[in-house]
Backbone as a ProteinNet text record, in pm:
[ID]
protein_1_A
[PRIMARY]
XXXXXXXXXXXXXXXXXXXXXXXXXXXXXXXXXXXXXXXXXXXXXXXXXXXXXXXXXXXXXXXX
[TERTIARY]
-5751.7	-5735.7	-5616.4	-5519.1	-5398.5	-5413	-5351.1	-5389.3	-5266.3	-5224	-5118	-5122.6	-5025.3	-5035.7	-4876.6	-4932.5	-4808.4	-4773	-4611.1	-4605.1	-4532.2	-4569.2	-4532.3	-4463.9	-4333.1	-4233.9	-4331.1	-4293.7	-4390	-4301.8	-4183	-4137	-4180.1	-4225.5	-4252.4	-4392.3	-4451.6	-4639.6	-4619.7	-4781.3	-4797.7	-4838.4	-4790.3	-4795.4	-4929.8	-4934.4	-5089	-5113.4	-5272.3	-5227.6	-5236.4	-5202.4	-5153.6	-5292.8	-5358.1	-5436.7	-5355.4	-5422.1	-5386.1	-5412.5	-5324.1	-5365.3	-5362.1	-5344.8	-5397.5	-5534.8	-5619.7	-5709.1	-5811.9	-5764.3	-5805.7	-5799.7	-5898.6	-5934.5	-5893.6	-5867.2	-5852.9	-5929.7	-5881	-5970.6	-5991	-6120	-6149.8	-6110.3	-6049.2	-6014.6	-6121.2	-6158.2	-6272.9	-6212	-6286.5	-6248.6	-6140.9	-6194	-6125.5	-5943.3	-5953.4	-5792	-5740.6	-5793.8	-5764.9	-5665.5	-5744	-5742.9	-5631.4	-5617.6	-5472.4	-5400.5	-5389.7	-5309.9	-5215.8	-5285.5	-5261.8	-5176.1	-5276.6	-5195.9	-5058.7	-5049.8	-4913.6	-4808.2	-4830.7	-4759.7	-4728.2	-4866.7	-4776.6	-4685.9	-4716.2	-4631.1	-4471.1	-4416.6	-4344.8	-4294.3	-4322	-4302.3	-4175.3	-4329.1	-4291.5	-4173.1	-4121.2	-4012.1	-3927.2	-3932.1	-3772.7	-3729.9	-3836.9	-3802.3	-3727.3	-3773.3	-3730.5	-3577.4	-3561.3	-3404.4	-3291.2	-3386.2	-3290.8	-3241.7	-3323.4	-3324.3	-3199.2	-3258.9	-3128.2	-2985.6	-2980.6	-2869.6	-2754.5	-2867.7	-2804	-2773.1	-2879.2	-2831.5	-2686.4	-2636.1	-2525.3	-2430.7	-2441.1	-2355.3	-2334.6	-2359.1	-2358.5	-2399.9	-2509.8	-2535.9	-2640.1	-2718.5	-2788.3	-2738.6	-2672.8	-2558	-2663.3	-2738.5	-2765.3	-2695.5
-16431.5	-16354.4	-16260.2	-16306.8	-16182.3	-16055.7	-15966.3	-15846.9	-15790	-15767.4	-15703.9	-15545.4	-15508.1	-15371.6	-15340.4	-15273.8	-15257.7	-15057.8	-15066.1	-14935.6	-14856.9	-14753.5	-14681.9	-14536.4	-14544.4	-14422	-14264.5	-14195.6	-14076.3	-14080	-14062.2	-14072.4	-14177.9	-14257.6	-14385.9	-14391.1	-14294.6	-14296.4	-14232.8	-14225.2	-14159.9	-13999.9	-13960.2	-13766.9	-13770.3	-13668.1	-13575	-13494.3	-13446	-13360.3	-13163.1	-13117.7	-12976.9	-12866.1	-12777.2	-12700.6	-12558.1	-12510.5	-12452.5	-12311.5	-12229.9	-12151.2	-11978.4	-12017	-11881.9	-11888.4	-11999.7	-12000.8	-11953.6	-11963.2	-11894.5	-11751	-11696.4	-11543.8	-11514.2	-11360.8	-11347.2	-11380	-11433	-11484.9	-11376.4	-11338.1	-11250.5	-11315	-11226.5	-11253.7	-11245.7	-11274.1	-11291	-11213.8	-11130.2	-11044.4	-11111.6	-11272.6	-11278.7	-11338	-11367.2	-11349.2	-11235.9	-11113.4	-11019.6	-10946.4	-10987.4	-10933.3	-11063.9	-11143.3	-11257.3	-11178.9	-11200.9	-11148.1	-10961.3	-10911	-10769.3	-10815.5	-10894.8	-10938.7	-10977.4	-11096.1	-11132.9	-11039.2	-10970.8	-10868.3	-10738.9	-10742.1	-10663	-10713.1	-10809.9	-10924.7	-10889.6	-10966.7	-10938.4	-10796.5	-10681.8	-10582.8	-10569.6	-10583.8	-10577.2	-10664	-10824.1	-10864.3	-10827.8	-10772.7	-10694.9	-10561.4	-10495.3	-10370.6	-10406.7	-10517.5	-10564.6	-10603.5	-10696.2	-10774.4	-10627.5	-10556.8	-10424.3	-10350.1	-10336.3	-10242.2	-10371.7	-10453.6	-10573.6	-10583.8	-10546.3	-10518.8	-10401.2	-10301.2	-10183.8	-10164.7	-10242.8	-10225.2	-10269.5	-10412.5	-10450	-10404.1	-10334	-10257.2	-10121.3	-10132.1	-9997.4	-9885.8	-9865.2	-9700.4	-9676.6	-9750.4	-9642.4	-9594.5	-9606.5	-9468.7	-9580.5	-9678.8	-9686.5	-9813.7
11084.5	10963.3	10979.7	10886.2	10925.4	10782.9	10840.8	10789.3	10746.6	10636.3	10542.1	10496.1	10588.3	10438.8	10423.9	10324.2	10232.5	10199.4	10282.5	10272.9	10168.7	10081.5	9978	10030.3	9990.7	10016.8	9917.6	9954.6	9902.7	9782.2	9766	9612.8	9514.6	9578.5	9478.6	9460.7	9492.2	9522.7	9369	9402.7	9214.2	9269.4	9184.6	9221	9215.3	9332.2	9329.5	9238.9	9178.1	9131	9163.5	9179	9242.6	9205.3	9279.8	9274.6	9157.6	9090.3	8944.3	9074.3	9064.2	9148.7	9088.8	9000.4	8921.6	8861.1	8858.9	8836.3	8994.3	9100.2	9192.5	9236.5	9259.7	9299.3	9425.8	9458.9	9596.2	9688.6	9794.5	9919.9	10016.5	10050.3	10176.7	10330.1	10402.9	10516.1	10602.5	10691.5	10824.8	10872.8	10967.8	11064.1	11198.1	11255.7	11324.2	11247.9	11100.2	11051.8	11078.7	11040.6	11043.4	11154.5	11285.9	11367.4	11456.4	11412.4	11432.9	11373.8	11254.8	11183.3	11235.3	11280.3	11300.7	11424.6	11521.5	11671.2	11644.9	11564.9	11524.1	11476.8	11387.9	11335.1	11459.2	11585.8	11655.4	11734.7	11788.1	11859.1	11801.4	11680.9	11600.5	11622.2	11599.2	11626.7	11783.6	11865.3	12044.5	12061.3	11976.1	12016.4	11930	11819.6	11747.1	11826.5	11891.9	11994.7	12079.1	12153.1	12278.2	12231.9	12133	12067.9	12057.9	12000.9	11994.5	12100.4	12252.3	12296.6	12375	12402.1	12468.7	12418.1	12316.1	12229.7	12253.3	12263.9	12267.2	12399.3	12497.3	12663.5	12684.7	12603.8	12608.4	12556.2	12448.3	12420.2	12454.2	12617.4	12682.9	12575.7	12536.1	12488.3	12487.6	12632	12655	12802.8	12838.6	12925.7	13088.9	13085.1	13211.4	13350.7
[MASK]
++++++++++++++++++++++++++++++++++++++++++++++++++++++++++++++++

């Protein structure tokens, strides 16, 4: 038994159709999003400090 399939380019597929998203309400976050979320953002933080302070080391001013 041979077995055929047949492949469809995503442009040529038939459109999905899309979630209406104003008909959706705000979503509550879980504590553990939350608390990703905060991590990430300090993360973020700790490496723009760091980009800066590397920056400024090279551009000699901080005198060390």
């Amino acid at each position: 038994m041979k077995r055929e399939f047949q492949v469809v380019h995503p442009l040529d597929d038939v459109r999905e159709r899309k979630i209406d998203m104003t008909a959706l309400g705000p979503m509550r976050m879980t504590r553990s999003v939350r608390v990703s979320l905060l991590s990430l953002r300090a993360y973020l933080l700790l490496m723009l400090v760091l980009v800066v302070y590397h920056v400024l080391e090279l551009a000699g001013l901080l005198g060390h």
